[in-house]
MARDO-237387 format. One line per 10 residues: number of its first residue (from 0); their letters; for each residue x, y negated, z negated of N, C-alpha, C. Coordinates in nm, 2 decimals, always signed. Atoms other than C-alpha are relative to their C-alpha. Layout:
<sites>
NUM) A) X,Y,Z,X,Y,Z,X,Y,Z  ... $
</sites>
This chain:
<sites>
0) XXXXXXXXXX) +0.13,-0.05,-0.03,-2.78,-0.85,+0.62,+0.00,+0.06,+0.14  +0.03,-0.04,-0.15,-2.83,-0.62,+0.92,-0.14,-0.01,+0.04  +0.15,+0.00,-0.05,-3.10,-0.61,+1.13,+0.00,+0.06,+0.11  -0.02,-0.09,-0.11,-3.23,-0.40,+1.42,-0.14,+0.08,+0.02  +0.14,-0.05,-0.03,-3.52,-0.29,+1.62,+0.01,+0.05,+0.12  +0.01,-0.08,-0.18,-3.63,-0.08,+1.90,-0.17,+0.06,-0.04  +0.12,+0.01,+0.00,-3.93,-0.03,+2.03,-0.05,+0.20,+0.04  +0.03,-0.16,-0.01,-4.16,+0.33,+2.05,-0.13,-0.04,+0.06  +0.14,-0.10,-0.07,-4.38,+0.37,+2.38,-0.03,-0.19,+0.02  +0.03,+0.11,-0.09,-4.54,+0.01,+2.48,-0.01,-0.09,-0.13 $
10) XXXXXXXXXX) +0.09,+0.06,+0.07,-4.72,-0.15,+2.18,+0.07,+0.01,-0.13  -0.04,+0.04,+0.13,-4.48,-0.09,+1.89,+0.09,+0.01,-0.03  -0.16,+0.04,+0.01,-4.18,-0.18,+1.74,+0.04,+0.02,-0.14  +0.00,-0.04,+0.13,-4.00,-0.06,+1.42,+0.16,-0.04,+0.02  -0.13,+0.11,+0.00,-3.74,-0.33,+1.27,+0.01,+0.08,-0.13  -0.05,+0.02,+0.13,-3.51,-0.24,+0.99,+0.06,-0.10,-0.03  -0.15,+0.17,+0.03,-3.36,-0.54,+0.78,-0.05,+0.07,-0.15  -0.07,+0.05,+0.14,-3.22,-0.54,+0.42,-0.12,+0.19,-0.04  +0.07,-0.13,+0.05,-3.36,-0.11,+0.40,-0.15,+0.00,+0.00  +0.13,+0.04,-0.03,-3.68,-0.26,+0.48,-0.05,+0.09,+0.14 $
20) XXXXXXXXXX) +0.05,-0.05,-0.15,-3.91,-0.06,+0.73,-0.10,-0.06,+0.04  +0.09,+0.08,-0.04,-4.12,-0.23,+0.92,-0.04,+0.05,+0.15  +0.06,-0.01,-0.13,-4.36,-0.11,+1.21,-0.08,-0.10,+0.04  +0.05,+0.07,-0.05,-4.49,-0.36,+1.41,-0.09,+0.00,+0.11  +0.08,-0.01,-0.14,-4.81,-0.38,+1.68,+0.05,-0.10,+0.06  -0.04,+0.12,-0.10,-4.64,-0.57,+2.00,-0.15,-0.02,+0.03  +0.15,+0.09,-0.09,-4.89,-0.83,+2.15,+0.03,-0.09,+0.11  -0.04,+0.06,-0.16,-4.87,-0.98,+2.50,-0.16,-0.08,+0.03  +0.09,+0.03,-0.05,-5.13,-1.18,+2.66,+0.00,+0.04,+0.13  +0.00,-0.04,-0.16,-5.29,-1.04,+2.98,-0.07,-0.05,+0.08 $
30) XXXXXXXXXX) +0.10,+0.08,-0.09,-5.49,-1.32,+3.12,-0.07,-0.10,-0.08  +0.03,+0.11,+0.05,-5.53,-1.66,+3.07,-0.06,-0.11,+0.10  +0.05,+0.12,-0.14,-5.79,-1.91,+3.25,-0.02,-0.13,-0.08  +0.02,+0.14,+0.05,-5.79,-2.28,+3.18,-0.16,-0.01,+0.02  +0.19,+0.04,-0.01,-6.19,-2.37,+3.10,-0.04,-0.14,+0.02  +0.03,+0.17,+0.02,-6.16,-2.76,+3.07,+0.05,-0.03,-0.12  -0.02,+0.07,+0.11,-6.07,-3.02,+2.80,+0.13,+0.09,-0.08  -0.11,-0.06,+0.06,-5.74,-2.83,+2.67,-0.02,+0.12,-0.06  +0.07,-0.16,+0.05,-5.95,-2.48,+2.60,+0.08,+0.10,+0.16  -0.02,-0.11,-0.05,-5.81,-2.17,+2.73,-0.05,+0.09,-0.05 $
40) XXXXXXXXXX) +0.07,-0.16,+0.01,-5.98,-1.83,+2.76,+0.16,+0.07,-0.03  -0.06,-0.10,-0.04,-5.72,-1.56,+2.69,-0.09,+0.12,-0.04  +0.02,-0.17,+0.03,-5.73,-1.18,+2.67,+0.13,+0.03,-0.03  -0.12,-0.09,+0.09,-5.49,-0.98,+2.46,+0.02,+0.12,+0.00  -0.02,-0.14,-0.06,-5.35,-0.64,+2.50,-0.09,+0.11,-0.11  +0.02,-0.08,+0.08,-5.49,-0.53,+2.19,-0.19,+0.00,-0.02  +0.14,+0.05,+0.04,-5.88,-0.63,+2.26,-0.04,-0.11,-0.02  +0.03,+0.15,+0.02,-5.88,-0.97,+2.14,+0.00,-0.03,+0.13  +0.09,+0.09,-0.11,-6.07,-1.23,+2.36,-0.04,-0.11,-0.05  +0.05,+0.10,+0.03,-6.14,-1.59,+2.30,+0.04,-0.12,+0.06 $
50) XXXXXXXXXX) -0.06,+0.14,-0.04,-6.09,-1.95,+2.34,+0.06,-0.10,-0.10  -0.02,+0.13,+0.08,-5.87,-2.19,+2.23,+0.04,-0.16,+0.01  -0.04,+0.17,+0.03,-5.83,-2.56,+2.17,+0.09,-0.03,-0.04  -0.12,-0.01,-0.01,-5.51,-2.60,+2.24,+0.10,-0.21,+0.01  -0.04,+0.14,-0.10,-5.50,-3.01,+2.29,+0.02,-0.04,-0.17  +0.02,+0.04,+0.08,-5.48,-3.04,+1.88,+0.16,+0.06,-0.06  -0.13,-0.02,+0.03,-5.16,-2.88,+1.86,+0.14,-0.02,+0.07  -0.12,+0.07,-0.09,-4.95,-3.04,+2.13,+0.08,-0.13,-0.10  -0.06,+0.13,+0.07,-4.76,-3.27,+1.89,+0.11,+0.01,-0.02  -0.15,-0.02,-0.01,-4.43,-3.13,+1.90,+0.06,-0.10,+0.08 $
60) XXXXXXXXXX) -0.10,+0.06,-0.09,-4.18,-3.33,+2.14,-0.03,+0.05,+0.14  -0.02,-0.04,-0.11,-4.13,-3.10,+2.39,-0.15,+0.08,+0.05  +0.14,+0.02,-0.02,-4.54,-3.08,+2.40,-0.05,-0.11,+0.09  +0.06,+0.09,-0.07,-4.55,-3.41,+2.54,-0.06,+0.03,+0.11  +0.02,-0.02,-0.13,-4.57,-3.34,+2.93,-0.16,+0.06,-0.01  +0.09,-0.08,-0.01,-4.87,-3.12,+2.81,-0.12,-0.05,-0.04  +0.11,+0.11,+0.03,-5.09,-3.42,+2.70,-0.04,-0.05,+0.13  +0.02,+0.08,-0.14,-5.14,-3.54,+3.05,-0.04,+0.19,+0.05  +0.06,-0.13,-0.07,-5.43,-3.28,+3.17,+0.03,+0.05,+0.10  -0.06,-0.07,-0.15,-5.31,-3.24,+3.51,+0.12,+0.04,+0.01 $
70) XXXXXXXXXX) -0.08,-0.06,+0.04,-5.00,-3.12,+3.37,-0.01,+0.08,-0.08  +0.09,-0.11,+0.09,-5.18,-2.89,+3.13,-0.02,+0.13,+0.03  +0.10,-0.15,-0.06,-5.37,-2.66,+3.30,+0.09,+0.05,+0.09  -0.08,-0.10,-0.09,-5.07,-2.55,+3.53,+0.12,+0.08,-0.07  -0.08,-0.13,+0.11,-4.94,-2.32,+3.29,-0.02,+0.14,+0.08  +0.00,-0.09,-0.10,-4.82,-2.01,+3.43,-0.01,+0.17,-0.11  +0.00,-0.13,+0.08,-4.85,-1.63,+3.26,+0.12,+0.08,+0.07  -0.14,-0.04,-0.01,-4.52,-1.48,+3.20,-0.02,+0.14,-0.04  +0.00,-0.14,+0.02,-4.47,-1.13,+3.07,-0.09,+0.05,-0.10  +0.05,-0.02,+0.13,-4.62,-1.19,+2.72,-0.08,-0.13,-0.01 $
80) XXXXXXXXXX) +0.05,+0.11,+0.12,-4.74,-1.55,+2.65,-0.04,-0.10,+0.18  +0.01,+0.11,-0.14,-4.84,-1.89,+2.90,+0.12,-0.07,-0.05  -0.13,+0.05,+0.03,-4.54,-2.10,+2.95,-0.02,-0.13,+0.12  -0.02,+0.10,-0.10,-4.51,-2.47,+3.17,+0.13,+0.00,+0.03  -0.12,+0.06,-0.05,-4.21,-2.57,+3.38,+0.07,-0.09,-0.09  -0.14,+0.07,+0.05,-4.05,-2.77,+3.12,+0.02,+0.14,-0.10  -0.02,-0.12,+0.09,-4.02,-2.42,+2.91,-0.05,+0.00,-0.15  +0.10,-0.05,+0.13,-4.26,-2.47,+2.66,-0.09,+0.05,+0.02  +0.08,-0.04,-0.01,-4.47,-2.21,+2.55,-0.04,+0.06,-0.13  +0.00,-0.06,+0.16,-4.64,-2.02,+2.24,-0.01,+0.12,+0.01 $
90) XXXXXXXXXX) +0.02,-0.15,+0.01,-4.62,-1.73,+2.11,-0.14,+0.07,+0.00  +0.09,-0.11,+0.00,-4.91,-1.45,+2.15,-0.04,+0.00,-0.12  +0.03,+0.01,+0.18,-4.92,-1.44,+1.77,-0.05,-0.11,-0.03  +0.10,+0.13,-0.01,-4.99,-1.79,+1.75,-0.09,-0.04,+0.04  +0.11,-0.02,-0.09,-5.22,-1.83,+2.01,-0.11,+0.13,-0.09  +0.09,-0.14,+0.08,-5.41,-1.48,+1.80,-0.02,-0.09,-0.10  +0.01,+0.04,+0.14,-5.35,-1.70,+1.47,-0.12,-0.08,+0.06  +0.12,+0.13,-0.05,-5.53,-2.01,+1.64,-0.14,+0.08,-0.01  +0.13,-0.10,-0.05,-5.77,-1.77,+1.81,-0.09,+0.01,-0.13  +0.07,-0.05,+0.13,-5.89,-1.64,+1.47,-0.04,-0.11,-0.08 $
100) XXX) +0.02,+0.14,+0.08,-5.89,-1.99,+1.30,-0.11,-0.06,+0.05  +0.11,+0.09,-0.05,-6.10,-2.14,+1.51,-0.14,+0.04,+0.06  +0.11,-0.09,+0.01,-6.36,-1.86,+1.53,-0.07,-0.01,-0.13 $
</sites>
């Protein structure tokens, strides 16, 4: 199976796999404020805006550190997504899925 992408201009990206075409809208986060209680505000490149309740999906492992609030909220904004010093972070997509779910 090959596979292979490149991107056209800021926002979109067009993968071929198995003769398959596929254009895709890139999504980045462009601003994220901690509100309290494990809610973050973000803003999305594509318009999206909301909050989410982020303290119900920490249950991974490498989530721990992120249960202890004053280790929480110092999440940093990287190119695309938030990310803490031990190098966990979610994807933009996910954070959008949440977003939507909990609207």
């Amino acid at each position: 199976m090959r596979k292979f992408s490149f991107f056209i201009g800021i926002n979109w990206c067009i993968s071929f796999c198995n003769r398959t075409l596929k254009i895709i809208a890139m999504i980045w986060i462009t601003n994220a404020s901690y509100l309290g209680e494990y809610k973050i505000e973000f803003q999305f490149n594509d318009t999206n805006k909301g909050i989410v309740n982020i303290e119900s999906i920490l249950d991974k492992h490498i989530f721990s550190p992120q249960k202890n609030v004053d280790y929480f909220k110092n999440f940093k904004l990287n190119a695309w997504t938030i990310e803490w010093d031990n190098g966990a972070d979610f994807s933009p997509e996910f954070l959008l899925s949440q977003l939507n779910k909990q609207q």
